[in-house]
ROSE-4610 file (N, C-alpha, C; in Angstrom, 1 decimal, always signed):
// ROSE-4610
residu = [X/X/X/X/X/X/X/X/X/X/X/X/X/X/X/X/X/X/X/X/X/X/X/X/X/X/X/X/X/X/X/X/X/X/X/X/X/X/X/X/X/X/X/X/X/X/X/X/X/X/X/X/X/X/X/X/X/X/X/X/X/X/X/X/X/X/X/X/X/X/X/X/X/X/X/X/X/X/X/X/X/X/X/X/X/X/X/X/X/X/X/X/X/X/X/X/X/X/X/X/X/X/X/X/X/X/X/X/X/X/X/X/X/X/X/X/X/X/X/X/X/X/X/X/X/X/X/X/X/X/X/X/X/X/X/X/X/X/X/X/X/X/X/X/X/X/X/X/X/X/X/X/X/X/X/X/X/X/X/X/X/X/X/X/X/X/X/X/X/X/X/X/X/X/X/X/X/X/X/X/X/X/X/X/X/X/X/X/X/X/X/X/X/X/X/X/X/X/X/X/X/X/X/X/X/X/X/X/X/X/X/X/X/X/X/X/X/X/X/X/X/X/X/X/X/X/X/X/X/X/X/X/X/X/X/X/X/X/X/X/X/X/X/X/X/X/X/X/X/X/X/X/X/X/X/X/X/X/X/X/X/X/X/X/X/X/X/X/X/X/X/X/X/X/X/X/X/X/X/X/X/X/X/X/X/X/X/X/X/X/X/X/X/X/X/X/X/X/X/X/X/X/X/X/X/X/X/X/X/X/X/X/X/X/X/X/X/X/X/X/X/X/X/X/X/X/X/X/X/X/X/X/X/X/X/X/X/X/X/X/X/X/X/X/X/X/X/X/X/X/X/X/X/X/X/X/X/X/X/X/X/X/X/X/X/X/X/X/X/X/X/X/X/X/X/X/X/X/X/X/X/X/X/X/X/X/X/X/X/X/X/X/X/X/X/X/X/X/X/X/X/X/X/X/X/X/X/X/X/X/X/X/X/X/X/X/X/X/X/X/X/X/X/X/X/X/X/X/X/X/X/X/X/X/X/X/X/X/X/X/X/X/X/X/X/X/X/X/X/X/X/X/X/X/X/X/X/X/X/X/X/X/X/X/X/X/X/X/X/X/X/X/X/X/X/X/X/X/X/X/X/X/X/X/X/X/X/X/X/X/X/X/X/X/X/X/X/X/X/X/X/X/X/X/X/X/X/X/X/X/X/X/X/X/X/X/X/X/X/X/X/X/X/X/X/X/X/X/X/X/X/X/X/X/X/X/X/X/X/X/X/X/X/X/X/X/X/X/X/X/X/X/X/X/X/X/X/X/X/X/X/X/X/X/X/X/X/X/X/X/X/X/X/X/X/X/X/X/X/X/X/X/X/X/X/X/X/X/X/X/X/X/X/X/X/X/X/X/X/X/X/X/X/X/X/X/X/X/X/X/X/X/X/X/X/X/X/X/X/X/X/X/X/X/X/X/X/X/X/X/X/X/X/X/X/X/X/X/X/X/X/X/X/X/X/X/X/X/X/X/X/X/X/X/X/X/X/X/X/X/X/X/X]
num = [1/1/1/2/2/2/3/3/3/4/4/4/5/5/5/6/6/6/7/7/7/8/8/8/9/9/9/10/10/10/11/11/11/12/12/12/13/13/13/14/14/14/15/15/15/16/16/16/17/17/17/18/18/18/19/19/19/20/20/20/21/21/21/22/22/22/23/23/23/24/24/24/25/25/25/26/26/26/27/27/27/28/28/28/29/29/29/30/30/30/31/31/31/32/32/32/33/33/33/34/34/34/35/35/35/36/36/36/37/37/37/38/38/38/39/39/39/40/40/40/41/41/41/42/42/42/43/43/43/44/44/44/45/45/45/46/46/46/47/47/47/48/48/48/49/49/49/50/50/50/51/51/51/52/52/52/53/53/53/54/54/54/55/55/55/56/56/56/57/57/57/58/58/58/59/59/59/60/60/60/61/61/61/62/62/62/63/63/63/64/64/64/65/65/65/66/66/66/67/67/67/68/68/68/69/69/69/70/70/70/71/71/71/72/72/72/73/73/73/74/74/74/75/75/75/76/76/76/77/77/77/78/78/78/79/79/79/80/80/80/81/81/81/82/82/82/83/83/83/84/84/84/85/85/85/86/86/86/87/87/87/88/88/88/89/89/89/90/90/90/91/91/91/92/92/92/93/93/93/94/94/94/95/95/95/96/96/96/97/97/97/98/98/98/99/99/99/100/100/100/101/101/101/102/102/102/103/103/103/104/104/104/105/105/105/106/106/106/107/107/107/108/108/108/109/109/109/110/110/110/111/111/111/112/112/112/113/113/113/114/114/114/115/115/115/116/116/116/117/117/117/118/118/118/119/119/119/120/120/120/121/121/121/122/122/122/123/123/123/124/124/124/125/125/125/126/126/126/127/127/127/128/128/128/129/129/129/130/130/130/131/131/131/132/132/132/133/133/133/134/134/134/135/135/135/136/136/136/137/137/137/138/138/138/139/139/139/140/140/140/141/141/141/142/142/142/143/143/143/144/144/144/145/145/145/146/146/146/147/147/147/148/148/148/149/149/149/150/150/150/151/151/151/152/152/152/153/153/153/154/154/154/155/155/155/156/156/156/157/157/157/158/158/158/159/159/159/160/160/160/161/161/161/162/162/162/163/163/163/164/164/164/165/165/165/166/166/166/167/167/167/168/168/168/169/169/169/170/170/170/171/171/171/172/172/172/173/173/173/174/174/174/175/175/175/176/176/176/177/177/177/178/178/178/179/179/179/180/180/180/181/181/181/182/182/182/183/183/183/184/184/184/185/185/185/186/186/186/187/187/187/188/188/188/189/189/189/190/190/190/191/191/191/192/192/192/193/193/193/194/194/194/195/195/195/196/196/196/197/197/197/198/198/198/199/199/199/200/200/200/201/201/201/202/202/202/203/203/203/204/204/204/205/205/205/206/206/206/207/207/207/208/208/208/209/209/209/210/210/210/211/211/211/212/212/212/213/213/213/214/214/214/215/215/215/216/216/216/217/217/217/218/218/218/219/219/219/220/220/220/221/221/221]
x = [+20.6/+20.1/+19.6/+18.4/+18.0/+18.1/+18.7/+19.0/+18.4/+18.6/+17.8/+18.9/+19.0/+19.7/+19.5/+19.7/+19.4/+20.0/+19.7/+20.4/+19.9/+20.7/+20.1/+20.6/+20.2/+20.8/+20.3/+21.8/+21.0/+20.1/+19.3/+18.8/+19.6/+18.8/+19.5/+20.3/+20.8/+21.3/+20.1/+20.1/+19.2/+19.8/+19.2/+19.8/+20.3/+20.2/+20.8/+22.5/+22.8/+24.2/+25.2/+25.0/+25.7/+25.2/+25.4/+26.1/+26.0/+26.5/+25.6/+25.1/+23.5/+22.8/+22.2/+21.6/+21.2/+20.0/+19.4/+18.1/+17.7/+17.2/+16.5/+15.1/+14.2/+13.1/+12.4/+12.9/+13.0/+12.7/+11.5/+11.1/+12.0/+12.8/+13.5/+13.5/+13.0/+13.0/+14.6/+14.5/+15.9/+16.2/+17.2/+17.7/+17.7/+18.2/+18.4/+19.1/+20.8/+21.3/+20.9/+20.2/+19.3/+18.3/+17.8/+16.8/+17.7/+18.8/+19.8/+20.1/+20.5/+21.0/+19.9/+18.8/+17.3/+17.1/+18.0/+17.8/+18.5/+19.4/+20.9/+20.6/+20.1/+19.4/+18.3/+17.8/+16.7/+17.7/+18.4/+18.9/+19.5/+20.1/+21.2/+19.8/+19.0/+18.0/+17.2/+17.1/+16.3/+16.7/+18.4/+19.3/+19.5/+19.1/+19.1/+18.5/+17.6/+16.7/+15.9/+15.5/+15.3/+13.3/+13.2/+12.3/+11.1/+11.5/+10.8/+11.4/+10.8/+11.2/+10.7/+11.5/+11.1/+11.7/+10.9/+11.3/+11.2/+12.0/+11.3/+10.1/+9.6/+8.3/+9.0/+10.2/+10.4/+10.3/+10.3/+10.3/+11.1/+12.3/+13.9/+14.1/+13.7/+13.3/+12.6/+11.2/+9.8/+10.7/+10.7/+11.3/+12.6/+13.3/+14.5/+14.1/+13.3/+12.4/+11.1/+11.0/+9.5/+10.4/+11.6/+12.4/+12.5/+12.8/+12.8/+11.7/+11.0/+9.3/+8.7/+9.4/+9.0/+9.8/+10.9/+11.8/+11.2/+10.8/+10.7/+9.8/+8.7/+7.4/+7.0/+8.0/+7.6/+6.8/+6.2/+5.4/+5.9/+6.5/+6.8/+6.3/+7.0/+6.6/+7.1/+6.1/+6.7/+6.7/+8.0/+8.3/+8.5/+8.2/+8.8/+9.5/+9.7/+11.2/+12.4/+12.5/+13.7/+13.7/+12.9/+13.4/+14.8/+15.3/+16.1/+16.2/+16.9/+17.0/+16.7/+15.9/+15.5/+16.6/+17.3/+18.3/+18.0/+17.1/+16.5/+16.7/+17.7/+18.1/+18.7/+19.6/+20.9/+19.6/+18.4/+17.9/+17.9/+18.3/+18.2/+19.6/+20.2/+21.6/+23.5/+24.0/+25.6/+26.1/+27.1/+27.3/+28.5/+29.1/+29.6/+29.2/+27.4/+26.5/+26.2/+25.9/+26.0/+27.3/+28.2/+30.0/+29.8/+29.2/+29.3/+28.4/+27.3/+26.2/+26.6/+27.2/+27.4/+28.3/+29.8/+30.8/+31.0/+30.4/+30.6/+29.7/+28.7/+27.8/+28.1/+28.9/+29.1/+30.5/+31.5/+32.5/+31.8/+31.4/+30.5/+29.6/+29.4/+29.0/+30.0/+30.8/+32.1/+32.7/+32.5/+33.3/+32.4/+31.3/+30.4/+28.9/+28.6/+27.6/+26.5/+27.0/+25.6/+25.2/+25.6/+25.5/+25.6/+26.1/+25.6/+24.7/+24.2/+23.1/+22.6/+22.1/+22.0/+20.3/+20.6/+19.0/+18.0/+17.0/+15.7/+15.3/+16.4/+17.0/+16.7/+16.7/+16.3/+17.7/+17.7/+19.0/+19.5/+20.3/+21.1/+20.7/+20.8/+20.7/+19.0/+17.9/+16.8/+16.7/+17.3/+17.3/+17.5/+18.7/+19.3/+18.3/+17.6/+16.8/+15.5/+15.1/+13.4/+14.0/+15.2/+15.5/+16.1/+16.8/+16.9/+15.7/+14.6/+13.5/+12.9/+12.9/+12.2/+13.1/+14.3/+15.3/+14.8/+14.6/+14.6/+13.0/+12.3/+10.4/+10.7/+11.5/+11.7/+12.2/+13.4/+14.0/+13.2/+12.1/+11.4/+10.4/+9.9/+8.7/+9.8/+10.1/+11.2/+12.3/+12.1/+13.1/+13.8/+14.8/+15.8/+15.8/+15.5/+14.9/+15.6/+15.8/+16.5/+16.2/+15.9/+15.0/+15.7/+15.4/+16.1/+15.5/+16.0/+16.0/+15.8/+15.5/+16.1/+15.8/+16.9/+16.8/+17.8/+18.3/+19.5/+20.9/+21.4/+23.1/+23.4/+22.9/+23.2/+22.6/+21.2/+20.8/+21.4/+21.9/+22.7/+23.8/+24.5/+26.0/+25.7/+24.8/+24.8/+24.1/+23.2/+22.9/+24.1/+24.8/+26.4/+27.7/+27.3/+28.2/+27.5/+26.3/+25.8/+25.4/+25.8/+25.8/+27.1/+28.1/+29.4/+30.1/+29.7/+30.0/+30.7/+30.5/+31.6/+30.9/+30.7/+30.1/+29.7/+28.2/+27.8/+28.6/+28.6/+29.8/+31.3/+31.2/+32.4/+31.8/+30.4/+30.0/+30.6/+30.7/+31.0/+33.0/+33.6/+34.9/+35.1/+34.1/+34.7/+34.2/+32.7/+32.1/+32.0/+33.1/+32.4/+31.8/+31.8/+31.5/+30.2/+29.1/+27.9/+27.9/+28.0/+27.7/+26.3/+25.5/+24.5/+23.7/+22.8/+22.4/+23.7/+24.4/+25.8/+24.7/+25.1/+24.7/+25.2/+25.0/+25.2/+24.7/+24.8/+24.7/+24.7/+23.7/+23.9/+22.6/+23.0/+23.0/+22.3/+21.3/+20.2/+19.7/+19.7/+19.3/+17.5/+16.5/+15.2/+14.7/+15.0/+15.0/+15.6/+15.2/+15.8/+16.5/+18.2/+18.9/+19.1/+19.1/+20.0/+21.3/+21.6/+23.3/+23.3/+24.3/+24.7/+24.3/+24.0/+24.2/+25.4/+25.4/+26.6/+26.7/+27.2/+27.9/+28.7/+28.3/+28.9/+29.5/+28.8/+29.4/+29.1/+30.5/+29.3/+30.3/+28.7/+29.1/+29.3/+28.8/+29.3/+28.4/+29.6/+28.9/+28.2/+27.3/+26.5/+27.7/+27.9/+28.5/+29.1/+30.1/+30.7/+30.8/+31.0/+31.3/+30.2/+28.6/+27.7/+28.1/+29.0/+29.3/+30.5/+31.3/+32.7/+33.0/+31.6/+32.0/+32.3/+31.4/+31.6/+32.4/+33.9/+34.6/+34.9/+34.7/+34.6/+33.4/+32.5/+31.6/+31.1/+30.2/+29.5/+30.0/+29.6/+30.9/+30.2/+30.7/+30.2/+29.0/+28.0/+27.2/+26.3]
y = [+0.1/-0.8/+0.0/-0.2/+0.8/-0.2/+0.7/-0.3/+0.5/-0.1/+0.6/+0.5/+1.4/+1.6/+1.8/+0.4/-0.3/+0.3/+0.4/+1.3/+0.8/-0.2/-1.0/-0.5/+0.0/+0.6/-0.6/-1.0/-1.6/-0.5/-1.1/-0.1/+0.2/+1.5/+2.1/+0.5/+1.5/+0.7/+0.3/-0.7/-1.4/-1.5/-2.0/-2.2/-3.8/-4.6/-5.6/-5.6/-4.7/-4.1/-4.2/-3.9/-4.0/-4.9/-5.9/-6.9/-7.2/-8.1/-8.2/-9.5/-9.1/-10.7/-10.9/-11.8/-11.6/-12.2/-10.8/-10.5/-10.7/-11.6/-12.2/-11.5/-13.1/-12.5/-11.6/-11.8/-10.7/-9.4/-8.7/-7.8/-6.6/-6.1/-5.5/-4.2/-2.8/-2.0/-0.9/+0.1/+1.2/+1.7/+1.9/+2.6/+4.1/+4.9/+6.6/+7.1/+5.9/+5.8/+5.8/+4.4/+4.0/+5.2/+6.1/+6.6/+8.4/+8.3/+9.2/+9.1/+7.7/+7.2/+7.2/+7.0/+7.1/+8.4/+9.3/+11.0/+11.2/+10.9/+10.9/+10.6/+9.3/+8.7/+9.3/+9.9/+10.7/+12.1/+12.2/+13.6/+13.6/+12.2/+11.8/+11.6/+11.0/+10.5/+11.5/+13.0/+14.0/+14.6/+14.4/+14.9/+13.9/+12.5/+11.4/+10.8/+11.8/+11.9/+10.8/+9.6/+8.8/+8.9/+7.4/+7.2/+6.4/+5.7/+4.8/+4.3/+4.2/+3.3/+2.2/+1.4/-0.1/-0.3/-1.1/-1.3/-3.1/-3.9/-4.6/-4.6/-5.5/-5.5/-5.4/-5.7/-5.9/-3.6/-4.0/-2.3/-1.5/-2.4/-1.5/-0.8/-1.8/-1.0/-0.2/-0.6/+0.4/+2.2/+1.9/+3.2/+3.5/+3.2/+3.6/+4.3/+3.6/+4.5/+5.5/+5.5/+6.5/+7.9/+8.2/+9.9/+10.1/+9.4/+9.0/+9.5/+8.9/+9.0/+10.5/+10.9/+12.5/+13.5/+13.3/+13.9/+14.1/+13.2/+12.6/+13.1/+12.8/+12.4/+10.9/+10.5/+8.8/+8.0/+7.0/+6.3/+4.7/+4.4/+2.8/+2.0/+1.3/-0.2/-1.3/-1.9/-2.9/-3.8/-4.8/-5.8/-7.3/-8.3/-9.1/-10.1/-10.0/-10.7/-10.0/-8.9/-8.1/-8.4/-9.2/-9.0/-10.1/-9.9/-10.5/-11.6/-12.9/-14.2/-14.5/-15.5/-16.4/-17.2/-16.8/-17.3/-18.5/-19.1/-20.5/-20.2/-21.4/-21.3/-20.3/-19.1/-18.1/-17.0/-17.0/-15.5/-14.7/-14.0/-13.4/-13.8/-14.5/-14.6/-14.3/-14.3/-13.6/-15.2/-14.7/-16.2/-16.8/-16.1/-16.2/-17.3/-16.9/-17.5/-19.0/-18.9/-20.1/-21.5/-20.3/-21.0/-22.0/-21.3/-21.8/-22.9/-23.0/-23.9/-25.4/-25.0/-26.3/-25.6/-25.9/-25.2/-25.8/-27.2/-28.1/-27.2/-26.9/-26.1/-24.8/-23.9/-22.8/-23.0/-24.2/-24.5/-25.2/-25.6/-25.7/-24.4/-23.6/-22.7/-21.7/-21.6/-20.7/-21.2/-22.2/-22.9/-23.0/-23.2/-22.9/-22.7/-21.4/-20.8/-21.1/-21.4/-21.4/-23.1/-23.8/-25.4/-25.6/-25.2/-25.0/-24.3/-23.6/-22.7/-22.7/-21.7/-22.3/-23.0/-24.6/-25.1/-24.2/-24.5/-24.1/-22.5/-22.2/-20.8/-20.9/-20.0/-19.9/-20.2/-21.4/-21.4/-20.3/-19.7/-18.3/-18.9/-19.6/-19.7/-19.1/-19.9/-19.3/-18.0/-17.1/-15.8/-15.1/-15.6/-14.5/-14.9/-16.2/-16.0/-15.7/-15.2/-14.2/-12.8/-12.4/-11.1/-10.7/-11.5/-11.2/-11.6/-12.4/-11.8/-10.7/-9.8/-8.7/-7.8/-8.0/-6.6/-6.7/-7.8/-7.8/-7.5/-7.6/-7.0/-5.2/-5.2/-3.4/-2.8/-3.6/-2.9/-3.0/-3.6/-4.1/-3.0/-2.4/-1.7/-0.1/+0.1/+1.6/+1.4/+1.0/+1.4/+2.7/+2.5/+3.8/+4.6/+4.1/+4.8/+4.5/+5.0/+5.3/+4.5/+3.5/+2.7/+2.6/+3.0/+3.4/+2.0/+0.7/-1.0/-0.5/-0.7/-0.7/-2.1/-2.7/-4.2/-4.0/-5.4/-6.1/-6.3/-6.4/-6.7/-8.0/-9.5/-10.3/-10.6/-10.3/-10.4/-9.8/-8.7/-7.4/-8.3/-8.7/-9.3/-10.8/-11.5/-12.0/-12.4/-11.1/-11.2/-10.2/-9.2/-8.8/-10.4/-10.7/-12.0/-12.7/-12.7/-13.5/-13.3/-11.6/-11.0/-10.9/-11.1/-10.9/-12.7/-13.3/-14.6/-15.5/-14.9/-15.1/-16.5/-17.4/-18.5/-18.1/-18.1/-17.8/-18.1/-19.2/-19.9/-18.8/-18.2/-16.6/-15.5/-15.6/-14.5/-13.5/-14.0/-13.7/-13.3/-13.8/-13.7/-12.9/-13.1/-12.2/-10.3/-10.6/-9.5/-9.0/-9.0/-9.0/-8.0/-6.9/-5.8/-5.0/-4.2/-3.9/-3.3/-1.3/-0.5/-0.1/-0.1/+0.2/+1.6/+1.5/+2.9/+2.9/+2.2/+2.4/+1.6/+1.8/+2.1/+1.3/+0.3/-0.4/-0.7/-0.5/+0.4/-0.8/-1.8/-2.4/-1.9/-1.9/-2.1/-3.2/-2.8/-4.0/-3.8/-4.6/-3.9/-4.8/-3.7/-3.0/-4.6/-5.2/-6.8/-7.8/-8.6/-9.8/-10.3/-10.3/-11.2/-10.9/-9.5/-8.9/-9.1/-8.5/-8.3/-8.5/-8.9/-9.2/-8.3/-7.7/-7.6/-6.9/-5.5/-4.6/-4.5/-4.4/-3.7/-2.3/-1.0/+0.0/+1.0/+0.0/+0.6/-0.1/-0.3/-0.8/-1.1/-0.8/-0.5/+1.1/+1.8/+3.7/+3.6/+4.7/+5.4/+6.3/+7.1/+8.2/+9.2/+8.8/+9.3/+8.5/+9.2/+8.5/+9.2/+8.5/+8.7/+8.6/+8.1/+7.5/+7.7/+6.6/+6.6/+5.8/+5.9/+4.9/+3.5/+3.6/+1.8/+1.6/+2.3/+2.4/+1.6/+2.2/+2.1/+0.6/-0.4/-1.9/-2.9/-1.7/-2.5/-2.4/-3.3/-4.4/-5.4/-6.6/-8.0/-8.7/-10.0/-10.6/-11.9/-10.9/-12.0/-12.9]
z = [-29.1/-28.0/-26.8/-25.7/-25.3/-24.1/-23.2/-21.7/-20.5/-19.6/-18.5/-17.1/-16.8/-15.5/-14.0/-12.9/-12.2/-11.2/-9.9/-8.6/-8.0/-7.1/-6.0/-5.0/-4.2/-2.3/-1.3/-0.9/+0.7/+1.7/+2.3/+3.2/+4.2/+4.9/+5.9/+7.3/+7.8/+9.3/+10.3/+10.7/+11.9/+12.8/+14.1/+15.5/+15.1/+14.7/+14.5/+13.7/+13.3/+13.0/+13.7/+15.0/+16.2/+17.0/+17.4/+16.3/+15.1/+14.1/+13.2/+13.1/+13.5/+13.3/+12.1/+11.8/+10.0/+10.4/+9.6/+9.4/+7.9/+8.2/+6.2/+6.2/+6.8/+6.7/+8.1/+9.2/+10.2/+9.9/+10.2/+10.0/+11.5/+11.2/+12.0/+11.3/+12.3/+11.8/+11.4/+11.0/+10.8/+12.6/+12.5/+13.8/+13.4/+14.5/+14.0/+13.0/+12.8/+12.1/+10.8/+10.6/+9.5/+8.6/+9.7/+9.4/+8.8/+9.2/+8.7/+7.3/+6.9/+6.1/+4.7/+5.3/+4.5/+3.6/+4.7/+4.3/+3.4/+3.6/+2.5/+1.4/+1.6/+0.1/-1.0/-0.3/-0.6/-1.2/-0.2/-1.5/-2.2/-2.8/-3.8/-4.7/-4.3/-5.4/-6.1/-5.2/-6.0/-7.2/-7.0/-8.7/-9.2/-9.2/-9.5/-10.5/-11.2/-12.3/-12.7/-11.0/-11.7/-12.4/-12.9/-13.3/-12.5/-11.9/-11.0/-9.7/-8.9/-7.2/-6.6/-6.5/-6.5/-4.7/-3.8/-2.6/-2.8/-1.4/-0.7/+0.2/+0.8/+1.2/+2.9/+3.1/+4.3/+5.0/+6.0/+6.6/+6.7/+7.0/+6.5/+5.7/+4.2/+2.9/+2.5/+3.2/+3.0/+3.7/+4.8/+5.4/+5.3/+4.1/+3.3/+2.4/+1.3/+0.5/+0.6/+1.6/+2.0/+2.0/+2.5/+2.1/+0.6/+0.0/-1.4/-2.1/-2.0/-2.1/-2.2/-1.3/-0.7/-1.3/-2.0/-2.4/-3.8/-4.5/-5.9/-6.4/-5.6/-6.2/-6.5/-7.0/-7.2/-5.9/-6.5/-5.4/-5.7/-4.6/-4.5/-4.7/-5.4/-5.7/-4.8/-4.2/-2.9/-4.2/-4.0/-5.0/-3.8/-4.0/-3.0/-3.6/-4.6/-5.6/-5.1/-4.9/-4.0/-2.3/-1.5/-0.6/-0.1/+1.0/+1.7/+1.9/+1.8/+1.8/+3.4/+3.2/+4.7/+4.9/+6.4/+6.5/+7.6/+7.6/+8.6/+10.0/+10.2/+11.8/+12.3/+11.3/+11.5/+11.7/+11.8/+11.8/+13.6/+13.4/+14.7/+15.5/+15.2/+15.7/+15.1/+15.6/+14.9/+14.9/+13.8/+13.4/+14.4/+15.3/+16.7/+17.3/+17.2/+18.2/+17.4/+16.3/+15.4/+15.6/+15.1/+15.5/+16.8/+18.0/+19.5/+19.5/+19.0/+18.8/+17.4/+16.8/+15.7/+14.8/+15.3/+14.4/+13.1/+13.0/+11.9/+11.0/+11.3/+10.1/+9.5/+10.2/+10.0/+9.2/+9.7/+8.6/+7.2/+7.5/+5.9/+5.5/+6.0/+5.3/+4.9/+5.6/+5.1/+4.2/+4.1/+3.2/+1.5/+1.5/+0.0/+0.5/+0.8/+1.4/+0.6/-0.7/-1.6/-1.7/-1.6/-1.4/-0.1/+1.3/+2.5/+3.3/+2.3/+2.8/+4.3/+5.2/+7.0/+6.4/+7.2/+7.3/+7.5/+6.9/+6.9/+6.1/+5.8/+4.6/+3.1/+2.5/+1.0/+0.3/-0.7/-1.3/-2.1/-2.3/-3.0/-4.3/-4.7/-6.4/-6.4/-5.8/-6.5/-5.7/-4.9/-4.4/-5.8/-6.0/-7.2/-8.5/-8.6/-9.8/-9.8/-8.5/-8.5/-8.4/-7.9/-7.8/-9.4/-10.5/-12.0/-12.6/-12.1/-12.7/-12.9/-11.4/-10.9/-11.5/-11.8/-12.4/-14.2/-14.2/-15.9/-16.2/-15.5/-15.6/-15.4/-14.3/-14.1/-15.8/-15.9/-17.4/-18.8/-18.6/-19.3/-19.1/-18.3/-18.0/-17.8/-17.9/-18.3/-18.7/-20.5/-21.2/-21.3/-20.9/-21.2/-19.7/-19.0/-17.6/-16.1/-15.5/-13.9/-12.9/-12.3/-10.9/-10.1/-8.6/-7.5/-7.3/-6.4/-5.9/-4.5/-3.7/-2.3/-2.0/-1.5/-1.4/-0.1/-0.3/+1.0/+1.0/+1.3/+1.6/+1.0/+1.0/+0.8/-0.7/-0.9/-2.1/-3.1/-2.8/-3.6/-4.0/-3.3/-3.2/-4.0/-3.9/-4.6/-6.2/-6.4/-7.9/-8.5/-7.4/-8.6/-9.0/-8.0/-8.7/-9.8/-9.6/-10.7/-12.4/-12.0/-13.5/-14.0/-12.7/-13.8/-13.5/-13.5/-13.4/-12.5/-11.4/-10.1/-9.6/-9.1/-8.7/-7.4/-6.9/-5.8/-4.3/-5.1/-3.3/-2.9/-3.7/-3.4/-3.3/-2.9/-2.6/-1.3/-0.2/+0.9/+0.6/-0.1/+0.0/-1.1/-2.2/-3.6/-3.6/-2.5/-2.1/-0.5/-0.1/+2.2/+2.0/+1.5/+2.5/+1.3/+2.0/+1.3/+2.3/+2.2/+3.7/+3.3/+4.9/+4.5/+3.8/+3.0/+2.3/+0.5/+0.8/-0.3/-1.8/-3.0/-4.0/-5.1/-5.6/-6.4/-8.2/-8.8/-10.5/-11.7/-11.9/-13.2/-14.3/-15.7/-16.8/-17.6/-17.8/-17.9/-19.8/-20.5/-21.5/-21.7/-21.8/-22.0/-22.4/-23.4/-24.2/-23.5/-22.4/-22.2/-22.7/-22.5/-23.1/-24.2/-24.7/-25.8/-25.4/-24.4/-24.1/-22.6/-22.2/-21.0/-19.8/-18.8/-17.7/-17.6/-17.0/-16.6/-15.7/-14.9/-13.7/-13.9/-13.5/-13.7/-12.2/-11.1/-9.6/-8.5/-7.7/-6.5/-5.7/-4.1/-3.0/-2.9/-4.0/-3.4/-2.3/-1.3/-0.2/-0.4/+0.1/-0.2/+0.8/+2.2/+2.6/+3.7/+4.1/+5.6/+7.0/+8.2/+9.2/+9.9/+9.7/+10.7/+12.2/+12.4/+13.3/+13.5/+15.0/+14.8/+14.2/+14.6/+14.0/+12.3/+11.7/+10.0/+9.7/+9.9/+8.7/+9.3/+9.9/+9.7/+9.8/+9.1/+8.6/+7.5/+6.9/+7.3/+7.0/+8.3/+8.2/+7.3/+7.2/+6.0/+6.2/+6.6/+6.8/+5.4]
């Protein structure tokens, strides 16, 4: 059976981090941090043997994979089945700010995020079924082969639950934490729907100590 191996990285750190407001479709670019973390990635990826590099279309991503890019040789593929879920009325705000505004909604979302989804937002179920489309076209188009993802926090978090059977609505409680630039690893086999969907890592750091805040982040947006 000839499978293909999947490496999804959130992208680097943004200024929206501190706090953390959630940026879906919010074109928000990398901070210095971010643009640190880009580097990193890039040199884990040069012994990384991969075969191909897949981005989102958003710029976080684009300039997460552009060190990458330079490292490699490979030339990106902007994909927009990987990007970041539109999160409606929550974009650009911390859910703090949400909580203070209509607490009834944010207890309904904490409570089954994927059936409360925030108004005017992309439901998580069809997130995670244009993002396992686009993983299963990648495995399909390099059999037996390496693909660096660089996608999102929430998307990430929710197509790993969905390969290993978690119910989206535990996304946030069965997965909080996705650090940015960190590396997540499934096993795809080459044939749609030969064999299941693996999971072989996730959440590696590339590295630690950014900065103080790190080690309690990322919250669970």
């Amino acid at each position: 059976m000839t499978r293909t191996t999947v490496v999804l990285a959130r992208h680097g750190r943004t200024p929206w981090h501190h706090p953390n407001r959630y940026a879906g479709r919010s074109d928000v670019p990398l901070d210095e941090v971010g643009v640190r973390q880009a580097e990193a990635l890039a040199r884990w990826a040069a012994r990384a043997e991969l075969t191909a590099l897949v981005c989102s279309p958003l710029r976080r991503a684009v300039a997460t994979a552009a060190p990458t890019a330079a490292a490699t040789g490979l030339v990106p593929l902007v994909e927009p089945r990987v990007r970041e879920l539109d999160f409606g009325v929550a974009e650009g705000r911390t859910l703090a700010e949400l909580r203070e505004a209509d607490p009834a909604l944010v207890a309904r979302f904490e409570a089954d995020p994927a059936t409360y989804h925030f108004p005017g937002g992309e439901p998580p179920a069809e997130a995670v079924a244009r993002a396992l489309d686009a993983l299963t076209a990648l495995a399909a188009d390099h059999p037996g082969g390496r693909v660096l993802v660089v996608a999102h926090n929430t998307l990430i978090r929710l197509v790993t639950c969905a390969v290993l059977g978690v119910p989206l609505a535990e996304y946030r409680r069965r997965l909080p934490a996705l650090d940015p630039a960190a590396t997540t690893t499934l096993r795809l086999p080459a044939t749609a729907g030969a064999e299941p969907v693996a999971l072989l890592a996730y959440n590696v750091p590339l590295c630690r100590g950014w900065d103080d805040h790190d080690a309690a982040e990322p919250r669970t947006t």
